[in-house]
C-alpha positions as CSV (number, residue, x, y, z in Angstrom):
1,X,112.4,-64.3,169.0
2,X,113.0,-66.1,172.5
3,X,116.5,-67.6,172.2
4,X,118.1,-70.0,174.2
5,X,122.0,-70.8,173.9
6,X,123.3,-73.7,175.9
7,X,126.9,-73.3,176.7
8,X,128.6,-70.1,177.9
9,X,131.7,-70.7,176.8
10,X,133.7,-68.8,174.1
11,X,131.6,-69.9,170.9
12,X,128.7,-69.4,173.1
13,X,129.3,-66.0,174.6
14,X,129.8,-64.9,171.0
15,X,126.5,-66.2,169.6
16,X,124.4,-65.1,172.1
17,X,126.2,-61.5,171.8
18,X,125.5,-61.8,167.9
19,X,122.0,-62.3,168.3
20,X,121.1,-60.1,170.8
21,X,122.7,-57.5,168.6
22,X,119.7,-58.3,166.0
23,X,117.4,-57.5,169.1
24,X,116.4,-61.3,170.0
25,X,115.9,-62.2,173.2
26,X,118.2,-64.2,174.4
27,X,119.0,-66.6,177.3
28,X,123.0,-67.8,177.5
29,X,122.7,-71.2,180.4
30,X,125.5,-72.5,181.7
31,X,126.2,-75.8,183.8
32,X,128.8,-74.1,185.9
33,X,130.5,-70.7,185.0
34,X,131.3,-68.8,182.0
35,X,134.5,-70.1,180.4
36,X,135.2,-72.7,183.2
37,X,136.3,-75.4,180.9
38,X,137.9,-75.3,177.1
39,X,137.8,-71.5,176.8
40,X,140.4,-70.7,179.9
41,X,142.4,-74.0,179.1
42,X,143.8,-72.4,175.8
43,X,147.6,-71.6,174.9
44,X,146.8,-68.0,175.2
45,X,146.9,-67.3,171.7
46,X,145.1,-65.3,169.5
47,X,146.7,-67.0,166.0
48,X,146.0,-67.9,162.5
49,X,147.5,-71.3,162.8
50,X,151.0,-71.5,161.4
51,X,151.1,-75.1,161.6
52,X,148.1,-75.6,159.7
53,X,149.3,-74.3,156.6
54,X,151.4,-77.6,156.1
55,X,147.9,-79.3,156.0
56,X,146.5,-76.9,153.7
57,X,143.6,-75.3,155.7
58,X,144.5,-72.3,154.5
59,X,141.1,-70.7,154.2
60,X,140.7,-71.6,158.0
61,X,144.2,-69.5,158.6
62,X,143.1,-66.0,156.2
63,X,140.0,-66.1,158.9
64,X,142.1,-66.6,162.0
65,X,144.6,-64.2,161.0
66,X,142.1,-61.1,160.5
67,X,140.6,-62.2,163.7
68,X,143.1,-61.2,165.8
69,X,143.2,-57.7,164.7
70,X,139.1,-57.6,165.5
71,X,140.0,-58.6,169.3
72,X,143.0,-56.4,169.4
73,X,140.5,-53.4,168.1
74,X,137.9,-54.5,170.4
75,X,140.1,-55.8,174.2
76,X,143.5,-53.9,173.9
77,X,143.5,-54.3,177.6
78,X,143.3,-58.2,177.2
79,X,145.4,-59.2,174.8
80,X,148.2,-58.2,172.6
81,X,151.0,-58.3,169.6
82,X,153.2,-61.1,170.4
83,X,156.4,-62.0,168.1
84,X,157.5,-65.6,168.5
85,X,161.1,-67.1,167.4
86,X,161.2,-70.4,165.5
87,X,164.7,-71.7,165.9
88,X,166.2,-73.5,163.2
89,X,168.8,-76.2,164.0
90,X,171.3,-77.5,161.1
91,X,169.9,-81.2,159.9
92,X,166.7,-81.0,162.9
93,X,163.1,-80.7,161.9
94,X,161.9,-78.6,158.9
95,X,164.8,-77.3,157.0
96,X,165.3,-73.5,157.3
97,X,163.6,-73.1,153.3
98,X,160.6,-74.9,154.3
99,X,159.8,-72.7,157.4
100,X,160.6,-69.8,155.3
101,X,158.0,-70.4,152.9
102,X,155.9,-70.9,155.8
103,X,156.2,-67.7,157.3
104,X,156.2,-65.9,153.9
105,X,152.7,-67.1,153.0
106,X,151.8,-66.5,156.5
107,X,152.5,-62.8,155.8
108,X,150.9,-62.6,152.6
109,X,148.0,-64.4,154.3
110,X,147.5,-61.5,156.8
111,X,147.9,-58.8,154.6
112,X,145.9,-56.0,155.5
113,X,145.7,-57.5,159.6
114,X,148.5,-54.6,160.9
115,X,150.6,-57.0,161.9
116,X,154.3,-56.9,160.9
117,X,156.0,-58.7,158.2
118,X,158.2,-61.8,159.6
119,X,162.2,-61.9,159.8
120,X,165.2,-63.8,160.0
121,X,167.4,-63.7,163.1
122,X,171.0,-64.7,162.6
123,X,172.4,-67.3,165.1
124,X,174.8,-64.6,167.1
125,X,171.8,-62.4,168.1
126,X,169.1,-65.1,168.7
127,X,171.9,-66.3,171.4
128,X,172.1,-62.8,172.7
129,X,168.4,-62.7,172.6
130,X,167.9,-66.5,174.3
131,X,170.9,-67.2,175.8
132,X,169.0,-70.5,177.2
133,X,168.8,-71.7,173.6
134,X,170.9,-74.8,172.7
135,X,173.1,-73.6,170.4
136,X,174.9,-76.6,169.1
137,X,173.8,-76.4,165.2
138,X,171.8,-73.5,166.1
139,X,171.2,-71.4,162.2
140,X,169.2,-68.8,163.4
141,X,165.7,-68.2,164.0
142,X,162.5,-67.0,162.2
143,X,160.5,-64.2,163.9
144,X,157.0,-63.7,163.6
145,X,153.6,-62.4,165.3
146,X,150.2,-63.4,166.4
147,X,148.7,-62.1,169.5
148,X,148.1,-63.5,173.2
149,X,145.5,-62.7,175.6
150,X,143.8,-64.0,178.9
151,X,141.4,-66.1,177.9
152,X,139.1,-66.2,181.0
153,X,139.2,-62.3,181.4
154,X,138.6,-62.0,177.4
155,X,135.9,-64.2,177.4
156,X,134.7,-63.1,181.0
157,X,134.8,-59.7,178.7
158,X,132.8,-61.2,176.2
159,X,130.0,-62.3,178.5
160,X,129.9,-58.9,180.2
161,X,129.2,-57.5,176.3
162,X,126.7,-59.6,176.1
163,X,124.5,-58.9,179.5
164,X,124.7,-55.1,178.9
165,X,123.0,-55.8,175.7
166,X,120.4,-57.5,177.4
167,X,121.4,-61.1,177.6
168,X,119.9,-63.3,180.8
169,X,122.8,-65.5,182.3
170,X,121.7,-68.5,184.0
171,X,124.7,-70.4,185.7
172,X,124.6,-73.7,187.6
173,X,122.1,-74.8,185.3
174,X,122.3,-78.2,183.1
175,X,120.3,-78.8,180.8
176,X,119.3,-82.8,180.7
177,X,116.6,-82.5,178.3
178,X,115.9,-80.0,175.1
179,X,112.1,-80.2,176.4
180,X,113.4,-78.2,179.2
181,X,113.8,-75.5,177.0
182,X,110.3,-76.0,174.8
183,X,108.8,-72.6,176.0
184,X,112.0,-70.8,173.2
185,X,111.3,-70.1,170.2
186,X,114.9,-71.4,168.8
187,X,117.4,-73.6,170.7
188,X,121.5,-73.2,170.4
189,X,123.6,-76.0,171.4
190,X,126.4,-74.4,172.0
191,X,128.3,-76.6,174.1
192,X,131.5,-77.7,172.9
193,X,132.8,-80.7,173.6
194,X,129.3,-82.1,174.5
195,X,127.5,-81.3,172.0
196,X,126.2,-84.5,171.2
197,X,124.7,-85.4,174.5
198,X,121.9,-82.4,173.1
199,X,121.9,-83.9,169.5
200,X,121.4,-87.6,171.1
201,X,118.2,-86.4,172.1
202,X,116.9,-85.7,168.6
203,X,116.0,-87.7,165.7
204,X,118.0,-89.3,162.4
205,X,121.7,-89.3,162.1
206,X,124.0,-86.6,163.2
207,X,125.7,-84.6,160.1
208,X,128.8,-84.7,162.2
209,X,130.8,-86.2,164.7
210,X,133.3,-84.9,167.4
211,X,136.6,-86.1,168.1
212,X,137.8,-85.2,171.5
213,X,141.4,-84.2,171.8
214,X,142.5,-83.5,175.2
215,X,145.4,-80.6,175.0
216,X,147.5,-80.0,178.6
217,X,149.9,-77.2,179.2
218,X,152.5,-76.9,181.9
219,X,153.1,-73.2,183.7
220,X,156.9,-73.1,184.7
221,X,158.0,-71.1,187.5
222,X,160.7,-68.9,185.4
223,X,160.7,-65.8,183.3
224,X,160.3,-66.5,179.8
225,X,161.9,-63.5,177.6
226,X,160.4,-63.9,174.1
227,X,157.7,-66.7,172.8
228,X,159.4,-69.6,171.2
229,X,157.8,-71.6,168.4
230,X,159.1,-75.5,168.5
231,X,159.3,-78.9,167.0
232,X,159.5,-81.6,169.1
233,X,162.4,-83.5,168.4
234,X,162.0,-86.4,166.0
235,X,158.2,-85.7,165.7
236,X,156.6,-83.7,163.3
237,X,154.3,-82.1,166.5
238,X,155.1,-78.1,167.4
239,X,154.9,-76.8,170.7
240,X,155.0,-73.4,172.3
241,X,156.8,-72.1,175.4
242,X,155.5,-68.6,175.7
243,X,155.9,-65.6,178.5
244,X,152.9,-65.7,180.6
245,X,152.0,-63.9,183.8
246,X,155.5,-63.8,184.5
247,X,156.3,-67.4,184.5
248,X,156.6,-69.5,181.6
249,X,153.7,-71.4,179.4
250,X,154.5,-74.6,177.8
251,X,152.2,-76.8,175.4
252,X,150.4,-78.4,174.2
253,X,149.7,-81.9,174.2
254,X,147.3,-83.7,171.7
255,X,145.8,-86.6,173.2
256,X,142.5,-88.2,171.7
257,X,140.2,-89.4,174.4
258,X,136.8,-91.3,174.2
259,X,134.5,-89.2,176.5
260,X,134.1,-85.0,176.3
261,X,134.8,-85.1,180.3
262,X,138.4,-84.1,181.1
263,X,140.4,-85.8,183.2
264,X,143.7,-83.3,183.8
265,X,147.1,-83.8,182.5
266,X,148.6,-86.7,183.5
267,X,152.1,-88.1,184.3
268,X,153.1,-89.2,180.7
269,X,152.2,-85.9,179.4
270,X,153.8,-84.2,181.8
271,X,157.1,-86.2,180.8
272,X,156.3,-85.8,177.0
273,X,156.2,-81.6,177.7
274,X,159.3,-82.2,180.1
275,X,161.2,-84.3,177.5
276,X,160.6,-81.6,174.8
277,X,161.3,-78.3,176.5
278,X,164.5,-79.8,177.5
279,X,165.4,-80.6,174.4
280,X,165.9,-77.4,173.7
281,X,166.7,-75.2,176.7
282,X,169.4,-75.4,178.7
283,X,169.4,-75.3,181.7
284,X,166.1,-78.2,181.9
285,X,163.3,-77.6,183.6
286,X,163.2,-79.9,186.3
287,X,159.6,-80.9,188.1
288,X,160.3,-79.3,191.1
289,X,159.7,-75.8,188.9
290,X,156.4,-76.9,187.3
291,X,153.8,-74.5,189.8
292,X,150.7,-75.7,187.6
293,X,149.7,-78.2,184.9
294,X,146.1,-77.6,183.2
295,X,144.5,-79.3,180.4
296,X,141.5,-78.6,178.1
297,X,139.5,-81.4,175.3
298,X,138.9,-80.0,172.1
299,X,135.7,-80.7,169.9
300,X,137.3,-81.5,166.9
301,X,134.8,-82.7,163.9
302,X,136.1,-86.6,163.4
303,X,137.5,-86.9,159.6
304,X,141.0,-87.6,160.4
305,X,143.5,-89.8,161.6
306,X,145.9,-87.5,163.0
307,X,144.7,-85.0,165.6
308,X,147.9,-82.7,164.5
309,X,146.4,-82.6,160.9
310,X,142.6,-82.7,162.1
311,X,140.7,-79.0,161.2
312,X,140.2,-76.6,163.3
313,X,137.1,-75.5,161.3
314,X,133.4,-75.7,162.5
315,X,129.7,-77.1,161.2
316,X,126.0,-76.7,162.0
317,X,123.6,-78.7,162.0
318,X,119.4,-77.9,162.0
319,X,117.0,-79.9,163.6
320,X,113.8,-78.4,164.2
321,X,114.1,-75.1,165.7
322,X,117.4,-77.0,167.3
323,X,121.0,-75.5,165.5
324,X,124.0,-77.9,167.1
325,X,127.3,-76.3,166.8
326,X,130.4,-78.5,165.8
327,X,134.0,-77.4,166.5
328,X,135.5,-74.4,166.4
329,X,138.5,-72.1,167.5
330,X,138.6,-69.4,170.3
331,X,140.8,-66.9,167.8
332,X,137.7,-67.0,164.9
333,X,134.7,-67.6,167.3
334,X,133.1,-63.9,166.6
335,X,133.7,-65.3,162.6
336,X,131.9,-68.1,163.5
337,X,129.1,-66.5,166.1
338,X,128.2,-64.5,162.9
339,X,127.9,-67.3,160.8
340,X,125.6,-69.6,163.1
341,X,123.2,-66.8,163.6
342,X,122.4,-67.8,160.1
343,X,121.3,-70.9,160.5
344,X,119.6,-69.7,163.9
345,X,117.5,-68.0,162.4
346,X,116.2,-69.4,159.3
């Protein structure tokens, strides 16, 4: 069949790969470029989700966590192991037995990905390890590993894949109208955060709806010697600070918005990241060392509250030869690729 997938970012890429795997004929359009918006405005990770365990999505995590290996297998030159340290502060955050359990099921979780088994870091070498570390109640830290990667050269990657199998890239192209598209044989609306400007179009009541949740990170000008895994004091919120590029990565934020269209990081969450990291480091961060602040929005399918507890899973939805794509994570999007092909196709 003629295929047409609207969106080229990562959930995109991945779909029109899967089909044109199956021999379809496929058209990927983008409004700008490949991986210009969400995909490249990530926190680098490639991860099951440790934090979602504590809301029980732990299907969602068994998926992520095989994932990683799959890109690992398939990009070694783009991404790789990463361990990060969860310090653990006497009468701060989650007590030490509760982010134990955490990791522990986290291991079981990804039994069978190759990854190692977590550990336990006593307070005298974590200080020899991050000296920068606030030490005053300081127990010791937790240790364990997910993966990190570029993700605009891995989904760049991705989109090469793709084109070699046969897969016509149209950029600076937006699609205003699905009857712009009538000459396909099946339609993909694969485009993230607005997704429902395409399902608008179309008739009867959307099975889903998005929640946009605008994530910003902050790139320090410092070297960062080992990923860190924090809780922001007197929240329940984690945050990472992670090596990148030889400076330092810090996020993310979670800010609901009511429009897909993202406006940047602004000042107060600047200050919120700022407040945080310094919470913990020593010596601060001070402004003057921030060299770049980005930000991506996150479709989110609406069903709760808190956008720290809201799943990271994804939907479809069939209308006509039309299959709209709801949510999703960069770490499972081959997982989920696979999955919507189904639908596609019926």
């Amino acid at each position: 069949m003629r295929i047409a997938v609207v969106g080229a970012g990562i959930i995109g890429a991945c779909t029109a790969l899967a089909l044109a795997r199956r021999g379809h004929a496929v058209k990927l359009i983008e409004r700008g470029q490949p991986m210009q918006e969400t995909s490249s405005a990530s926190s680098k990770l490639l991860h099951g989700g440790l934090r979602y365990l504590e809301t029980g999505h732990f299907g969602l995590v068994r998926k992520s966590l095989l994932a990683r290996r799959a890109w690992l297998e398939q990009a070694p030159h783009l991404c790789h192991p990463l361990e990060l340290m969860i310090p653990i502060y006497r009468g701060q955050g989650r007590p030490k037995w509760m982010l134990g359990a955490g990791v522990r099921l986290y291991d079981w979780l990804s039994t069978g990905s190759g990854f190692p088994e977590s550990r336990w870091i006593p307070a005298a070498e974590l200080k020899s390890i991050r000296p920068d570390l606030k030490q005053e109640g300081l127990l010791g830290a937790y240790a364990y590993h997910d993966a990190q990667m570029d993700d605009l050269a891995l989904g760049e990657w991705v989109v090469r894949q793709a084109t070699e199998l046969g897969v016509e890239l149209e950029t600076d192209r937006e699609i205003h109208q699905l009857e712009e598209l009538d000459e396909f044989d099946r339609i993909v609306n694969a485009c993230g955060p607005w997704a429902m400007n395409l399902r608008s179009q179309q008739p009867g009541t959307p099975a889903y709806r998005l929640d946009w949740v605008r994530g910003s990170h902050l790139i320090i000008d410092r070297l960062c010697p080992t990923a860190l895994f924090l809780q922001v004091p007197d929240e329940k919120r984690i945050f990472f600070v992670l090596p990148y590029k030889k400076k330092m990565l810090v996020g993310t934020t979670e800010i609901r918005q009511e429009c897909p269209d993202n406006a940047g990081a602004n000042e107060k969450e600047i200050d919120y990241l700022l407040r945080a990291i310094n919470a913990c480091l020593s010596p601060g961060v001070s402004r003057a060392e921030i060299a770049e602040s980005f930000s991506g929005v996150r479709p989110l399918i609406k069903g709760n509250q808190n956008a720290s507890a809201a799943s990271r899973e994804w939907a479809f939805e069939r209308v006509g030869k039309v299959t709209h794509i709801y949510g999703g994570k960069w770490t499972t999007a081959q997982i989920q690729a696979e999955e919507s092909v189904k639908w596609i196709l019926q």
